[in-house]
Every structure is written in structure tokens, then in C-alpha cells.
C-alpha positions, -999 to +999 in steps of 0.1 A: -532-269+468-499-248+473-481-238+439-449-252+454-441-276+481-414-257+503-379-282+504-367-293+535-343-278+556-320-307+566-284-291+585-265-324+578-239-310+603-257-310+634-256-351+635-223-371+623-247-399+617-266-379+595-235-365+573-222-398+571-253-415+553-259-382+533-217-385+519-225-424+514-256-421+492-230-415+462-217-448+469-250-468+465-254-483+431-292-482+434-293-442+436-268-433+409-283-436+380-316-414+395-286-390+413-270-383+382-304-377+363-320-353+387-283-337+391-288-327+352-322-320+349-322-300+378-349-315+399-373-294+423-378-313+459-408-321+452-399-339+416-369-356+436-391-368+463-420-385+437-396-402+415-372-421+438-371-459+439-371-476+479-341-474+492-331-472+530-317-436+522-348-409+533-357-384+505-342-360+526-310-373+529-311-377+489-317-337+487-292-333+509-264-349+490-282-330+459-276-297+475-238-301+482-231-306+448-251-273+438-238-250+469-204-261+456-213-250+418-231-219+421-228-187+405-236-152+416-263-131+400-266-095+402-299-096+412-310-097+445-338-107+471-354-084+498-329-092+521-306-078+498-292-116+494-278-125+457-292-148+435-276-176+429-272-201+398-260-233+381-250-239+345-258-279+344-251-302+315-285-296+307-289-262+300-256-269+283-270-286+257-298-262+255-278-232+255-257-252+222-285-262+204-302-227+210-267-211+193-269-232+164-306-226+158-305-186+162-269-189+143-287-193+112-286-229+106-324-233+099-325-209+071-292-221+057-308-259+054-339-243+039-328-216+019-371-215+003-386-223+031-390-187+044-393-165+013-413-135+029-393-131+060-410-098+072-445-111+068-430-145+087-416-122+116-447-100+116-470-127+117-447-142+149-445-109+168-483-109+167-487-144+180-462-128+206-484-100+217-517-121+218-498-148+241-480-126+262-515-105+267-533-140+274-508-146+299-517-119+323-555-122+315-562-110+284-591-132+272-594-123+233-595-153+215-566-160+192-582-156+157-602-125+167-570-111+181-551-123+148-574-103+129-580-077+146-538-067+143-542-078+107-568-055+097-560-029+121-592-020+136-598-006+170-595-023+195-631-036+218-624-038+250-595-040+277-581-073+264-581-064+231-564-030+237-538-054+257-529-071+224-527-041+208-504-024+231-480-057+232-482-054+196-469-019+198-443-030+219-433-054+202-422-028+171-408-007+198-383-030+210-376-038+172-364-004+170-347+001+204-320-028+201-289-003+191-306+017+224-287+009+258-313+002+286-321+032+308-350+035+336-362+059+312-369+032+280-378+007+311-409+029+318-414+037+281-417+004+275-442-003+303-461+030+289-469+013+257-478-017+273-504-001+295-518+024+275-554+034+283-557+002+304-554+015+338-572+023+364-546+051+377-526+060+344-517+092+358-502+077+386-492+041+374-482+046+337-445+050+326-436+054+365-422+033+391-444+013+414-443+038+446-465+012+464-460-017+485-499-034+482-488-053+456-489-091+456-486-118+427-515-148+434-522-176+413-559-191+414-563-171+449-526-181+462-501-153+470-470-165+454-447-138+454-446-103+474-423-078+460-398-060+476-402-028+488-404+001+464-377+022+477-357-004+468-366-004+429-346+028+415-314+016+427-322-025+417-335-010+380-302+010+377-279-022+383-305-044+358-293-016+328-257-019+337-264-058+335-281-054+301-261-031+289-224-043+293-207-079+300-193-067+331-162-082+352-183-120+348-192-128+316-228-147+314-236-163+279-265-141+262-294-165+260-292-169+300-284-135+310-319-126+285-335-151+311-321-138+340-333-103+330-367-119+320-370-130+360-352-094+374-382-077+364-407-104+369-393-105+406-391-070+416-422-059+399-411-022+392-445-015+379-479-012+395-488-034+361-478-047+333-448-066+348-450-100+329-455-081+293-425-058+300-403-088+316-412-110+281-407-078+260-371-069+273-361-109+271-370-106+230-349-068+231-320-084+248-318-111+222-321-092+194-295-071+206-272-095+209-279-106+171-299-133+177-316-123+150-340-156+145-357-145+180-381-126+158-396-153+144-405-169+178-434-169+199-418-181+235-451-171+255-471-193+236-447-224+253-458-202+287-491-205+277-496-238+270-487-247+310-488-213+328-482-230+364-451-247+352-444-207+346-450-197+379-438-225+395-401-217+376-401-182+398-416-200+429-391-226+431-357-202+424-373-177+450-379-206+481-350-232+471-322-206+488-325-182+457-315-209+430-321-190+397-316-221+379-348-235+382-364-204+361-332-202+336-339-242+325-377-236+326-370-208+304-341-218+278-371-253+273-393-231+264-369-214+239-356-242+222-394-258+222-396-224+199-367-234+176-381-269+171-414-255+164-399-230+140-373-259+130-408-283+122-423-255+099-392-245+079-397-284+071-429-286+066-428-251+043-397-272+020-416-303+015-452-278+002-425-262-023-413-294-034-450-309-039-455-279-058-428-282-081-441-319-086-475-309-093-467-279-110-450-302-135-481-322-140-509-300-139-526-292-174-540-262-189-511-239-178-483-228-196-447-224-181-454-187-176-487-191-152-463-223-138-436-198-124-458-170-120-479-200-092-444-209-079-434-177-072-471-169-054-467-200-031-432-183-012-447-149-017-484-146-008-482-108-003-473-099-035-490-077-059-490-092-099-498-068-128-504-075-164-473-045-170-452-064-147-458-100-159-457-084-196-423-069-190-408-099-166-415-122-201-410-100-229-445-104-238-473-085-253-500-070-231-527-091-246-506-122-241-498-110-203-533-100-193-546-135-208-521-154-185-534-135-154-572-134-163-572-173-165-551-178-134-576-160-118-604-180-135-587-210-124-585-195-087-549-191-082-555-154-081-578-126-072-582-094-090-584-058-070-582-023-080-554+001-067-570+038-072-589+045-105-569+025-129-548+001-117-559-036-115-537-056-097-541-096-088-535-110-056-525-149-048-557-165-039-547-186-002-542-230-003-526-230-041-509-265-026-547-275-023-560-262-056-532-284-072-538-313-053-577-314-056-574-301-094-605-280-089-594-249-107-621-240-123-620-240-162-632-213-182-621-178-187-632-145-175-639-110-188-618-082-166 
């Protein structure tokens, strides 16, 4: 079965009869409503020809009229095809209400409406670049599992095998990028990037790593299908060059941010510069050229993971813009769903995160055997689950004695609310203990009070 069924190539001007019933199909009440529809969603042929009710108009007739209306909308792209033909795009209503709610998502709005709900920020964004890594590395065949690869970039140990040290890489990437966004794009960051990304998972690093594919055997399949063959790789130097002038200034036509970060998503994905690593670089530079353009709440997303979940609706969003006469469109929409599917996932925790501190102010309120100190202190370990408590540090926070602040501690730990761990010789520290929301709720702390 092909990836993508190939549209038709119907030249409405060749027969009169044929224009005529193409212009009329906007006249026939029975096709509107579906017109309009697959007008806005931005239907491939193959979704157009499935979904349309009988009607004496032929499905290809009904592209046809489809087609006019794009041809006469499009916009050129800088990038171009091995024919040296541009890409071409669309900006439906569609991906206009994507694109909106997108801007009032990274704009801040989620953290404004739950000002608690993300407390430890860095540990959030950490935790979603990792999820970022392990996706993007599953994508192009990594086959870790997701909690072994979770903890395997929490604990920093070394890495097993290939797909681990894929992870690991993307992980490492991931930071870079972090740290590049004040960087313009150059070929030289491009292949840094791709360095990092590839690291000691090569078969030819000496030839393949941090350089410019200089090969033309290079062919994209899916499940044993060739989907895509690259152009040639003379042509690369000079189509990288115009991608960092793209990314790097606005430009005589100003494209709005979140789809000229798609757009550079599918340059590199389409030209393949690399002899590897294509699909991680491609995804990495998307997150640098957000972040750069202070969408800052990109770091708290994990886009692949949406790739993940239906990798041939992936593929089939560069298939279709590459065989429908260059329309970009169909990978920008594919690409700003999977985006705002991000946002309402991150939107869907932030609520989740408010309604757990609210339960544990409610609980908190009626839980006995604690006094208003250990209270807070429990509150405070519920938004910050990295921090480190001391009996100094709760003495001094209360105006306490020492006695008074290591007996607070020693019996939240004997309840379970904490662990104890020594730093170095001396120092005893206590650590929030993970599912306090659960401890209230079952009221199994455990009663009864240890000796340090």
C-alpha cells in the first residue's frame, strides 16, 4: 500500500465542457457545505475523494474547482524542489485559528491563569526536553523504551547501546539549542548541531559527522516504500545558505514565526543535508527557531511525541506537499496540529497541577497530627519536589529552636512526607518523599516517631 495516493492531473482547459461543470460545482447546494469544509481543512485528494456525498459532479472535477481557489491563494517559499521550482503555500482559516490560539498559548496565558500550577519551572522544562529527546530518537528508530530512557537521562548513566546513545545525544542537543537562540544560524552551527546528534552513532563519523552529505545514495522509505529522494548534493551548500538567511532575518515577505519554524522544520527534512540524523536536526532547529523568537513556553513541550503517536500521518504531511505541485501547506497544518495538540496537553496539566494544590489545601486543613509548620512546610514540598529541607533552614524560616525544628522534620519523615539523606559528613538534609496528594487522601502516614 503506497504512503500517498498521487492526485489527479485534470487540465480543465483542454475541454469547455469540462471548465464549465468544474466553475458550476460552486453553484450546487449539495457540495457547499463539504466545499467549504475541505477548503478550510485543507483536504489531501485522497481525503476529498472518500468523504464526498453522490452527486453527478466526478471527484475530479470537485479537486479541480479545489485547486483554483488554492493556485489563486498561494504563497511563495524560499525553499525549493530539485527542479529548482519554489515551494508554494496557503494560510487557510484553519491554520488561522491555530496559529491564534498557538500565540495566546506561548504568550503566557497558561501560566498567567495558573500562577501555582508550575512552581519548579526548570525541573518542568527539563523533564519536557527529555521527553523531547526520547521521542524525537524513537522517531528515527531509536527503540529504548520510554521509562528506561527517562531514567537513564535522570540518573545520568552511560548510555547501552546505539538507541540509547541516540537519546542521549538529542538530549545534548536539546541544551545546545537552549544555549544557541541569541546565535544567528550558520552552516557551521547546522553541522554542529548534527555533530551532537550523531555522536559515536555512525558507521562513517569521519566522513558523515558535522559535514554535508556529499552523496547522492540516499533515499527516505517507510516500511520498505521510497518516499522521498533528495536532491542532489551539490545542490545543498547553496540551499543551507538561503535556509540561514530565512532563519535568520524576516526578509522582504514577512512569514508569521510559528509557520516559518515549520517551514524550516520541512527545509531540512526535504533536502536531507546530512548522510544522518536529518529528522532529529529538522525537530531540533523547529524548537531553536521558537525559542528565538521568544516563544518561550516551547520548552515545555514535547511536539514529537504528537509525531509519534501517528508517525505515517508524519510522513504523509511531507509526501503530500512534495506530489500535490509543491503545496507546503499540507506539512505546515499537520505540523501547527501537532503544536497546539502540545499546548492543550500542557493546557490539561497546568489544570490538573491547580486542582492537586487546591485538594491539598483542603486536606491539609483537615489532616491531624500536624501542626501549621509541618502544614506549609507539605505545601510548599507539593510545588517543589526538588527541594532540599534542613532542620537550620526550617529553624530559621520559623524563628524556632533547633529541637523544635528537627522534631517537625523527624516526624514528617515518620509520617512519610519526607526522606532523610546525608550531604558530605555532616549534613542531613530531608527530601519530599513522591504522591504527598496520596498520602493525604489515604491517611496512611504512618504514626510514630523516629530517632535520626
Amino acid at each position: 500500500m503506497r504512503v500517498a495516493e498521487r492526485p489527479p492531473q485534470l487540465d480543465i482547459f483542454e475541454n469547455p465542457d469540462t471548465f464549465r461543470r468544474v466553475l458550476a460545482i460552486g453553484s450546487k447546494p449539495e457540495l457547499q457545505s463539504i466545499v467549504h469544509y475541505a477548503a478550510d481543512q485543507y483536504w489531501y485528494w485522497s481525503d476529498l475523494k472518500y468523504r464526498l456525498p453522490k452527486t453527478d459532479a466526478k471527484p475530479e472535477e470537485i479537486w479541480a474547482f479545489l485547486k483554483i481557489g488554492r493556485r489563486a491563494n498561494r504563497k511563495l517559499s524560499p525553499i525549493l524542489d530539485k527542479k529548482n521550482e519554489p515551494f508554494t503555500y496557503a494560510v487557510p482559516d484553519s491554520l488561522l485559528r491555530e496559529m491564534s490560539e498557538i500565540d495566546k498559548f506561548a504568550g503566557g496565558v497558561l501560566t498567567a491563569d495558573h500562577p501555582a500550577a508550575l512552581p519548579s519551572k526548570e525541573r518542568y522544562i527539563i523533564s519536557s526536553l527529555m521527553d523531547e529527546a526520547i521521542a524525537s530518537s524513537q522517531l528515527e528508530g531509536a527503540t529504548t523504551e520510554y521509562r528506561v530512557a527517562k531514567e537513564m537521562l535522570r540518573t545520568g548513566r552511560k548510555p547501552k547501546d546505539k538507541s540509547e546513545k541516540m537519546i542521549l545525544n538529542n538530549w545534548y542537543a536539546m541544551q545546545f539549542i537552549r544555549e544557541k537562540t541569541q546565535t544567528n544560524l550558520s552552516i557551521e552551527m547546522l553541522c554542529e548541531l548534527q555533530n551532537i546528534l550523531t555522536k559515536d552513532t555512525l558507521e562513517h563519523p569521519e566522513e558523515e559527522a558535522g559535514k554535508l552529505r556529499n552523496r547522492d545514495d540516499i533515499g527516505i522509505y517507510y516500511k520498505g516504500e521510497l518516499v522521498h529522494e533528495p536532491p542532489k548534493h551539490d545542490a545543498l551548500k547553496e540551499h543551507m545558505e538561503k535556509l540561514c538567511e530565512f532563519a535568520n532575518n524576516d526578509g522582504k515577505n514577512w512569514v508569521h514565526p510559528i509557520l516559518k519554524g515549520a517551514m524550516i522544520h520541512f527545509w531540512i527534512g526535504y533536502d536531507h543535508p546530512f548522510c544522518d540524523g536529518n529528522g532529529r536536526t529538522a525537530r531540533a532547529l523547529m524548537y531553536w527557531y521558537m525559542l528565538r523568537q521568544r516563544y518561550a513556553l516551547f520548552q515545555y513541550l514535547s511536539i514529537s511525541k504528537h509525531f509519534l503517536r501517528a508517525p505515517a500521518r508524519y510522513i504523509r504531511a511531507y509526501v503530500h506537499s512534495e506530489v500535490d505541485e509543491n503545496d507546503l501547506t499540507y506539512f505546515l497544518a499537520y505540523n501547527l496540529d501537532a503544536i497546539g495538540h502540545a499546548f492543550r496537553d500542557l493546557e490539561g496539566y497546568l489544570k490538573r497541577k491547580q486542582q492537586e494544590l487546591s485538594d491539598a489545601n483542603g486536606l491539609l486543613r483537615k489532616f491531624h497530627g500536624l501542626n501549621l509548620r509541618q502544614k506549609g512546610l507539605i505545601y510548599h514540598a507539593i510545588q517543589h519536589p526538588d527541594w532540599l529541607y534542613t532542620i537550620d533552614g526550617h529553624k530559621n524560616s520559623h524563628g524556632i529552636s533547633y529541637e523544635t525544628a528537627r522534631h517537625d522534620l523527624m516526624q514528617l519523615e515518620s509520617k512519610g512526607f519526607l526522606n532523610q539523606e546525608r550531604q558530605g559528613k555532616r549534613l542531613l538534609v530531608f527530601i519530599p518523599s513522591g504522591k504527598m496528594i496520596d498520602k493525604l487522601k489515604t491517611g496512611q502516614a504512618q504514626v510514630g516517631l523516629k530517632t535520626p
